[in-house]
MMTF fields as JSON, N, C-alpha, C and O atoms, coordinates in Angstrom:
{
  "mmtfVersion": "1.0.0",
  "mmtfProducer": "UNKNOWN",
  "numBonds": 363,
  "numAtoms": 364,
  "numGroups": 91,
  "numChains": 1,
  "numModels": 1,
  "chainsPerModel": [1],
  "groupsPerChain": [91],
  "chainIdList": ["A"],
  "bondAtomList": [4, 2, 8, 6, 12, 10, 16, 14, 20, 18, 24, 22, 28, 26, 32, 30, 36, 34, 40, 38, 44, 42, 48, 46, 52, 50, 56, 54, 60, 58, 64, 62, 68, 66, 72, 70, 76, 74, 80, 78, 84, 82, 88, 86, 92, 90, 96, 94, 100, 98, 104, 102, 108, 106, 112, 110, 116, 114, 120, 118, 124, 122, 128, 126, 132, 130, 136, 134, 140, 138, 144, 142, 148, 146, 152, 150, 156, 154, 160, 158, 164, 162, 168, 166, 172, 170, 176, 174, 180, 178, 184, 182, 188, 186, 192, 190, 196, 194, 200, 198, 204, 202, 208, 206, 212, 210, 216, 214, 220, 218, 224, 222, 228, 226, 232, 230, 236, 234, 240, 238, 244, 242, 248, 246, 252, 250, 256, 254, 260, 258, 264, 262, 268, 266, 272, 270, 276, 274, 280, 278, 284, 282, 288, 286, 292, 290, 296, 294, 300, 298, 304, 302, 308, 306, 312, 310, 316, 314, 320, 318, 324, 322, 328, 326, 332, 330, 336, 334, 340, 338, 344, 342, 348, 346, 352, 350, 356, 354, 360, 358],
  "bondOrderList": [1, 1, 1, 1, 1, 1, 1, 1, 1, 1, 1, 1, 1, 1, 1, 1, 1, 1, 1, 1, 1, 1, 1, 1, 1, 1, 1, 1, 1, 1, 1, 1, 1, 1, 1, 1, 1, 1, 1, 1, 1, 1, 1, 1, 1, 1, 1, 1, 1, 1, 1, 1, 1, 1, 1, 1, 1, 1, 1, 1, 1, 1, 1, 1, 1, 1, 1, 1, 1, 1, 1, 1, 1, 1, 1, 1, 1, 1, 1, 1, 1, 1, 1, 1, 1, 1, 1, 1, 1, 1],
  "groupList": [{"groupName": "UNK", "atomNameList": ["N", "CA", "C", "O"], "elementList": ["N", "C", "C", "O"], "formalChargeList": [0, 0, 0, 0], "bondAtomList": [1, 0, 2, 1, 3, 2], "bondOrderList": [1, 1, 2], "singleLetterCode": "X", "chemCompType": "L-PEPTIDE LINKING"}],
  "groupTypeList": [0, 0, 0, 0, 0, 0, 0, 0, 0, 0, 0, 0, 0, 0, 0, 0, 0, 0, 0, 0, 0, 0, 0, 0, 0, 0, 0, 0, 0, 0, 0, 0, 0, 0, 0, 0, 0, 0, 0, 0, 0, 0, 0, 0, 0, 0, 0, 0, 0, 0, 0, 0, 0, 0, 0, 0, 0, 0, 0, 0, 0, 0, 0, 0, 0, 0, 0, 0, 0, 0, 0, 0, 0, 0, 0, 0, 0, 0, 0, 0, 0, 0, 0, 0, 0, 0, 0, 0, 0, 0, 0],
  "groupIdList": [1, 2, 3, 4, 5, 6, 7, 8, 9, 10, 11, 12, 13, 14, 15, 16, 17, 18, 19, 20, 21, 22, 23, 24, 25, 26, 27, 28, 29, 30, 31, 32, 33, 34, 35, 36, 37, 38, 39, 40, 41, 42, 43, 44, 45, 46, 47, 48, 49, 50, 51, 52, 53, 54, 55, 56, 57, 58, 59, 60, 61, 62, 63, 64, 65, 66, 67, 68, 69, 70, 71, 72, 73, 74, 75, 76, 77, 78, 79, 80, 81, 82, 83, 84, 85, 86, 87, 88, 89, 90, 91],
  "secStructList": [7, 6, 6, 2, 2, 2, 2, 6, 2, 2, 2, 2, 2, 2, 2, 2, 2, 2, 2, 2, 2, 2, 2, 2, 6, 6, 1, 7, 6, 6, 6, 7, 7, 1, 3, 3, 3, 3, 6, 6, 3, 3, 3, 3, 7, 1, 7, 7, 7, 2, 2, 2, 2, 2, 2, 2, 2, 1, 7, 6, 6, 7, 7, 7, 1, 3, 3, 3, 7, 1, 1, 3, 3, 1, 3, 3, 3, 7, 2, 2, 2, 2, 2, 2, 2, 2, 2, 2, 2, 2, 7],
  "xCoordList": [-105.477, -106.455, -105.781, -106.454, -104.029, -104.33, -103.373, -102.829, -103.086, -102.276, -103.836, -103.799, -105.105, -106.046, -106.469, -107.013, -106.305, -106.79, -105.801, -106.207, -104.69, -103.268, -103.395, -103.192, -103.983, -103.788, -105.235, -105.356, -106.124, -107.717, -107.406, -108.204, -106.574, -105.829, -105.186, -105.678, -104.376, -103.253, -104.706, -104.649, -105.368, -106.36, -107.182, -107.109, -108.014, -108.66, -107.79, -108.268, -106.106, -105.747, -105.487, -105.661, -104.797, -104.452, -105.728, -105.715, -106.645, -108.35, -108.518, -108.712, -108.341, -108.067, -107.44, -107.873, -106.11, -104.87, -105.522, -105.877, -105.462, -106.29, -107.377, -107.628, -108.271, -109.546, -109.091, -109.549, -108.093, -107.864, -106.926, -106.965, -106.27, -105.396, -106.214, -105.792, -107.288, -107.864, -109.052, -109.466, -109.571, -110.376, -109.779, -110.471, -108.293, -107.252, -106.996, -107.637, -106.431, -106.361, -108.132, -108.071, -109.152, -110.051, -110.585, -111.284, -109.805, -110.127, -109.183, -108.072, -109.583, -108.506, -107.417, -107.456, -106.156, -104.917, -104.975, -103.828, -105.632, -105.315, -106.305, -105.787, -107.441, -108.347, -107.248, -107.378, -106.284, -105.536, -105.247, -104.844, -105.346, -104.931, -104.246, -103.462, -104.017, -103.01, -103.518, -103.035, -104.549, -104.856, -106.632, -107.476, -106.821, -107.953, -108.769, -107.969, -110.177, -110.623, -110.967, -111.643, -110.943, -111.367, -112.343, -111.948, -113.511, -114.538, -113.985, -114.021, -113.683, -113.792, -112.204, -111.858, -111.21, -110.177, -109.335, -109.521, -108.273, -107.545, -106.583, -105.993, -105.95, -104.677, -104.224, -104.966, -102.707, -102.039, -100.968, -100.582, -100.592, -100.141, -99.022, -98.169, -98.968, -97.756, -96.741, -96.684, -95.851, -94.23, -94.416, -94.856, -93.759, -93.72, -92.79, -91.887, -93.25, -92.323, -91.956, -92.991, -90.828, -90.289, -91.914, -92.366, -92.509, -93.178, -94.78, -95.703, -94.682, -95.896, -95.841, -96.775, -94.602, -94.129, -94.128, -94.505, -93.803, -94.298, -95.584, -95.778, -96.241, -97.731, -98.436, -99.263, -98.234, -98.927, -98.146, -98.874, -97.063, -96.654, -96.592, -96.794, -96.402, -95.821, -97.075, -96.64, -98.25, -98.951, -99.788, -101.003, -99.002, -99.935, -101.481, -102.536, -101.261, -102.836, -103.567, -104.74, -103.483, -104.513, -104.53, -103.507, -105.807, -106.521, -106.573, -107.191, -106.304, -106.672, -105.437, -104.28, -106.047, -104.546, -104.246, -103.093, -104.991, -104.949, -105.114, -106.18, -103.956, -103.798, -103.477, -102.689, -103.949, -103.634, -102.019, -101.115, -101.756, -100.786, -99.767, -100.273, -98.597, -97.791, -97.95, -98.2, -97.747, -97.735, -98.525, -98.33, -99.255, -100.171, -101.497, -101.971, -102.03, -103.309, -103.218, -102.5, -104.198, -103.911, -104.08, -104.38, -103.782, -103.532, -102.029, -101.418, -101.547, -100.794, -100.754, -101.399, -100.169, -100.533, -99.126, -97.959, -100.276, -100.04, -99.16, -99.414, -98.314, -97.213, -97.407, -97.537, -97.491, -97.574, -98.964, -98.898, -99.867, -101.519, -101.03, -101.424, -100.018, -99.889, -98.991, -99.591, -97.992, -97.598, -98.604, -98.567, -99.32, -100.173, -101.134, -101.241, -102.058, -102.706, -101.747, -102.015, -100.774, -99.716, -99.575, -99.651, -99.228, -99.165, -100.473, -100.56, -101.199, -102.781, -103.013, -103.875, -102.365, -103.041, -102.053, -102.366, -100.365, -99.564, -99.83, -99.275, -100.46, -100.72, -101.872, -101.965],
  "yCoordList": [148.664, 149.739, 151.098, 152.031, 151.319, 152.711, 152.567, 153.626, 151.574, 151.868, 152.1, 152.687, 151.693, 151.985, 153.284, 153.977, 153.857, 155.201, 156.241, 157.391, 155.961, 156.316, 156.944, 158.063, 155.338, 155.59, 156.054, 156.425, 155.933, 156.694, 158.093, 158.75, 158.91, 160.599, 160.586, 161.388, 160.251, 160.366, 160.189, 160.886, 159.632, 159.126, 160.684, 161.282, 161.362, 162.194, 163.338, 164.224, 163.371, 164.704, 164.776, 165.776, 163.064, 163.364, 163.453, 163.797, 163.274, 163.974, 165.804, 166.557, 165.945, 167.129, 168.01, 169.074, 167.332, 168.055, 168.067, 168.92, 167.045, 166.742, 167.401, 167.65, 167.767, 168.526, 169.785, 170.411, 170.536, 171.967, 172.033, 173.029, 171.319, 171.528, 171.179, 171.486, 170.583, 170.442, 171.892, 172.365, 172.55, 173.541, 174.853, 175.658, 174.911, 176.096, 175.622, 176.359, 174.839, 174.308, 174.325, 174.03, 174.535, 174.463, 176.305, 176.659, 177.337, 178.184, 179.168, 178.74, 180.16, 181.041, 181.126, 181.179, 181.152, 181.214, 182.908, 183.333, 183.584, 185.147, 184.78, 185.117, 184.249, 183.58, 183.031, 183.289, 182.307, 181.158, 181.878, 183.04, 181.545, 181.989, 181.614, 182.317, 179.673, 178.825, 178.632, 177.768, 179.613, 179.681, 179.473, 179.855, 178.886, 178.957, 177.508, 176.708, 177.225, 175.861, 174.977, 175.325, 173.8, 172.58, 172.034, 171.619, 172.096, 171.308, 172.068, 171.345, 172.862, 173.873, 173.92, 174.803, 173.089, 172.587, 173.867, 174.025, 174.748, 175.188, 174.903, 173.907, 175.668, 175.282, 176.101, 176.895, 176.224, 177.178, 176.279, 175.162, 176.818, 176.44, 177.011, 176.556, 178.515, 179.319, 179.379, 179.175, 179.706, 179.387, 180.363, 181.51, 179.302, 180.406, 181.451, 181.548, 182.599, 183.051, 183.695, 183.915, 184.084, 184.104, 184.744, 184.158, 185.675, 186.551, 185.974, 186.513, 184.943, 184.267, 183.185, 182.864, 182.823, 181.513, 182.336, 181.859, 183.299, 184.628, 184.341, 183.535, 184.891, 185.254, 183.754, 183.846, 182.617, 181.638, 181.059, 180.661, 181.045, 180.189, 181.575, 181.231, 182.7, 183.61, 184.653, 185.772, 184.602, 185.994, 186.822, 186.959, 187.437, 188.099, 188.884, 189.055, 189.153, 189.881, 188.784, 189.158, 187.395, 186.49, 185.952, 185.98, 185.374, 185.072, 183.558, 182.843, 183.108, 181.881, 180.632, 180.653, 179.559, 178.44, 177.877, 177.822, 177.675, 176.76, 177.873, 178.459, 178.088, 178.959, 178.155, 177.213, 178.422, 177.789, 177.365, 178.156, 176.141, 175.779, 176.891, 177.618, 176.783, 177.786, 177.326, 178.098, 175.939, 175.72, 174.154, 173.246, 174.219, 172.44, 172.232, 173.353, 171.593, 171.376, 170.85, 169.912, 171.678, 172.012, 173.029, 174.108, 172.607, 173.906, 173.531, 172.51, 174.85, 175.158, 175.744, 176.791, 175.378, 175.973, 177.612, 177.876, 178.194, 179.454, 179.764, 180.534, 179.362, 179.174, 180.294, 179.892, 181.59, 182.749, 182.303, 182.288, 182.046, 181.668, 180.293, 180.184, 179.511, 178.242, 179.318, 179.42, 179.936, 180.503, 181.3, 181.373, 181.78, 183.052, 182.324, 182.672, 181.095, 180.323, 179.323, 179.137, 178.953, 178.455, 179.167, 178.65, 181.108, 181.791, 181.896, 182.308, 181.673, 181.937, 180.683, 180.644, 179.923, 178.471, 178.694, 178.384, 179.453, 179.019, 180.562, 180.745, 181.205, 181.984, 182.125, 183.121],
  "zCoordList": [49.394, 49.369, 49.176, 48.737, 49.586, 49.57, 48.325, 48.014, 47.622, 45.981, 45.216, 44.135, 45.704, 44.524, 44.952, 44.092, 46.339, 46.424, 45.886, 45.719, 45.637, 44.865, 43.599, 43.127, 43.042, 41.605, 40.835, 39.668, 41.709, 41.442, 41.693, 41.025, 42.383, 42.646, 41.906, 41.113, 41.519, 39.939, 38.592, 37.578, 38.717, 37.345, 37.262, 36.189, 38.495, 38.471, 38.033, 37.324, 38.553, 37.965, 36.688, 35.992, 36.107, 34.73, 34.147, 32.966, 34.57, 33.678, 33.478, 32.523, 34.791, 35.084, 34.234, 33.791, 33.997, 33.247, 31.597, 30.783, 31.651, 30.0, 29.465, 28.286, 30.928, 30.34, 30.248, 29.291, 31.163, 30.664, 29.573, 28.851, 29.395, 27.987, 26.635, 25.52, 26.836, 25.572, 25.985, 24.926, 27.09, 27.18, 26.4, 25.776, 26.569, 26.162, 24.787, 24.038, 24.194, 22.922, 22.113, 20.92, 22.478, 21.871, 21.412, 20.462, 22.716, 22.429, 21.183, 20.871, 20.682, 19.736, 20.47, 21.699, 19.658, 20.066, 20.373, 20.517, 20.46, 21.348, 22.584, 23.648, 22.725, 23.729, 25.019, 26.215, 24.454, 25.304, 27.111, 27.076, 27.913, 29.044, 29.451, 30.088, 29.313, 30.113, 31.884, 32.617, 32.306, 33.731, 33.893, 33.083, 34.953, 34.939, 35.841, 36.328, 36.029, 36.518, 36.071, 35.102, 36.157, 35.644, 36.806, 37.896, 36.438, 37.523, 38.88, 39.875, 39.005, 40.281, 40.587, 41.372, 40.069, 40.531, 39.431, 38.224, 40.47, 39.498, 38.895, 39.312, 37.582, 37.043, 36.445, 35.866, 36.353, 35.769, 34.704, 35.05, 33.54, 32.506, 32.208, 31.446, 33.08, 32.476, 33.285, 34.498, 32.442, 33.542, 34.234, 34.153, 35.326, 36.751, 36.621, 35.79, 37.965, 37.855, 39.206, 39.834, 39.894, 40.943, 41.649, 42.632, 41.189, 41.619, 42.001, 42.613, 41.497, 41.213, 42.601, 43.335, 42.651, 43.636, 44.866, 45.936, 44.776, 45.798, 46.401, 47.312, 45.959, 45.8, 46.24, 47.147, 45.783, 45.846, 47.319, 48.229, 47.44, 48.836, 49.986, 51.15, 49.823, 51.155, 50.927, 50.655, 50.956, 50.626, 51.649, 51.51, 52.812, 53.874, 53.178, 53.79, 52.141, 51.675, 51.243, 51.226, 50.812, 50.561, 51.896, 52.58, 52.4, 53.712, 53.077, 53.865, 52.368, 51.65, 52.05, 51.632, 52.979, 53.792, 51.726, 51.297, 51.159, 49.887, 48.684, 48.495, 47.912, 46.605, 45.302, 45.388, 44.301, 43.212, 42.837, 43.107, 42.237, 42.484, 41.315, 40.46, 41.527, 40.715, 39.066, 38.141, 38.973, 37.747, 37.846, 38.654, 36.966, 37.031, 37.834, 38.015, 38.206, 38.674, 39.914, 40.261, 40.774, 42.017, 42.557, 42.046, 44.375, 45.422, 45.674, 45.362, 46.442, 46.919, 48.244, 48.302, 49.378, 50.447, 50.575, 50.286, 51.163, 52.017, 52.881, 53.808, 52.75, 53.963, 54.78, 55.936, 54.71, 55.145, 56.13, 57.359, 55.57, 56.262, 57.833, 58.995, 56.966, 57.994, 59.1, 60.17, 59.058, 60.144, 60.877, 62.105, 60.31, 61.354, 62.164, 63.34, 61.604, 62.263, 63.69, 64.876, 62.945, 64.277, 65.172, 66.286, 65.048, 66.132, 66.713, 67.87, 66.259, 66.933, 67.856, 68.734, 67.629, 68.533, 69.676, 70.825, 69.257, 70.399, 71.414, 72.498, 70.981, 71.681, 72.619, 73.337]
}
């Protein structure tokens, strides 16, 4: 049961992946963003960059535990968000 719940999460993202690369490939090449949602789910296409890996794992101004992943389809957690909630419980 949990290799088919496995490989049914690997099946939904490579859909995922597939539907935004053909959503960006369908638009004008000045259109292209590389960033953006698929069925609510985000994704980013463009190379990371230190500043970005910033922003998405350490970001005291986003309130958000789950940020778009740096590069690919997905979240990313908040590391900055998981510490402040930890001090809140141990406090």
């Amino acid at each position: 049961m949990r290799n088919v719940l496995k490989k049914l999460i690997q099946l939904i993202f490579a859909f995922l992946f597939a539907y935004a690369l053909l959503e960006q490939w369908s638009r004008e090449p000045k259109d292209r963003t590389w960033c953006g949602t698929a069925f609510g789910v985000p994704y980013d296409f463009r190379p990371p960059t230190p500043e970005r890996v910033i922003q998405r794992w350490w970001n005291p101004d986003d309130e958000r535990l789950l940020t778009p992943h740096v590069f690919g389809v997905g979240w990313s957690v908040n590391l900055y968000q998981v510490q402040r909630q930890a001090k809140l419980l141990i406090a």
